[in-house]
C-alpha positions in Angstrom: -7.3 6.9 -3.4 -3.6 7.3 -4.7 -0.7 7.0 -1.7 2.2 9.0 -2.5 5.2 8.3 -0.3 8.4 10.6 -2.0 8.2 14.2 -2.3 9.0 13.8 -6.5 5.2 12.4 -6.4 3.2 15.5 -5.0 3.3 17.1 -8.8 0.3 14.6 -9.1 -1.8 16.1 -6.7 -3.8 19.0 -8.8 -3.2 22.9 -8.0 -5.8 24.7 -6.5 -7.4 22.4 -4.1 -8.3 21.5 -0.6 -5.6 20.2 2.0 -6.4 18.9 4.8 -2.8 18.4 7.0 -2.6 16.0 10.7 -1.9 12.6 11.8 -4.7 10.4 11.0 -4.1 7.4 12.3 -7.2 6.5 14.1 -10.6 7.9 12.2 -12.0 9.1 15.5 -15.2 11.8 15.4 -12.5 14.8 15.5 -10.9 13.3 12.2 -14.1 12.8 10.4 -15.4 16.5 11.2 -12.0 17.4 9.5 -12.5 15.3 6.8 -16.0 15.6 5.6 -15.3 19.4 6.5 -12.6 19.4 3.8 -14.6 17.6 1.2 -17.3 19.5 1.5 -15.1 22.6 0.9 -13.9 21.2 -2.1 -17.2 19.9 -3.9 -18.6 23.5 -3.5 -15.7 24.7 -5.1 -15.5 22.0 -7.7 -12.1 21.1 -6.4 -10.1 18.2 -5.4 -9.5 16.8 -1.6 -6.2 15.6 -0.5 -5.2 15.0 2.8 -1.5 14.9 4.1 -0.7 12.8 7.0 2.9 11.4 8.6 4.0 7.5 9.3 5.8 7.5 11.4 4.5 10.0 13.9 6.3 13.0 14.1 6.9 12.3 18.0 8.6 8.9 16.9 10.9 10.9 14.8 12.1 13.3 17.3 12.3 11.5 20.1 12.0 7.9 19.3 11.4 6.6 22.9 8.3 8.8 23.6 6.7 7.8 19.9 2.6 7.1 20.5 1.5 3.7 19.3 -0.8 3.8 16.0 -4.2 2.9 15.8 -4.3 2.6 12.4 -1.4 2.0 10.1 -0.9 2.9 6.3 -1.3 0.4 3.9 2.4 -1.0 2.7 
């Protein structure tokens, strides 16, 4: 697993695959769906999985004093 964090990194992440875009911060049974829904979509089409998510929370960016706890945070 690769963690990109600045926008000049996405040219490593191949053309042509499968994105998978939301705020993943606690791998509940909705997430997973998403997930193992997204690589299965790629390994039938021989393609890679990446999977986008935001830290911090969109919420905490817009409006600071309403931003939702995380379950889960990135790795540093």
């Amino acid at each position: 697993m690769k963690i990109l964090t600045a926008t000049a990194d996405f040219k490593q992440v191949r053309k042509g695959g499968v994105l998978t875009i939301g705020n993943f911060d606690g791998m509940h049974v909705g997430h997973q769906e998403i997930l193992h829904a997204a690589r299965r979509l790629a390994g039938d089409h021989g393609m890679e999985m990446t999977v986008m998510t935001f830290e911090p929370h969109q919420v905490a960016v817009l409006h600071p004093e309403k931003g939702p706890g995380v379950l889960t945070p990135l790795p540093l």
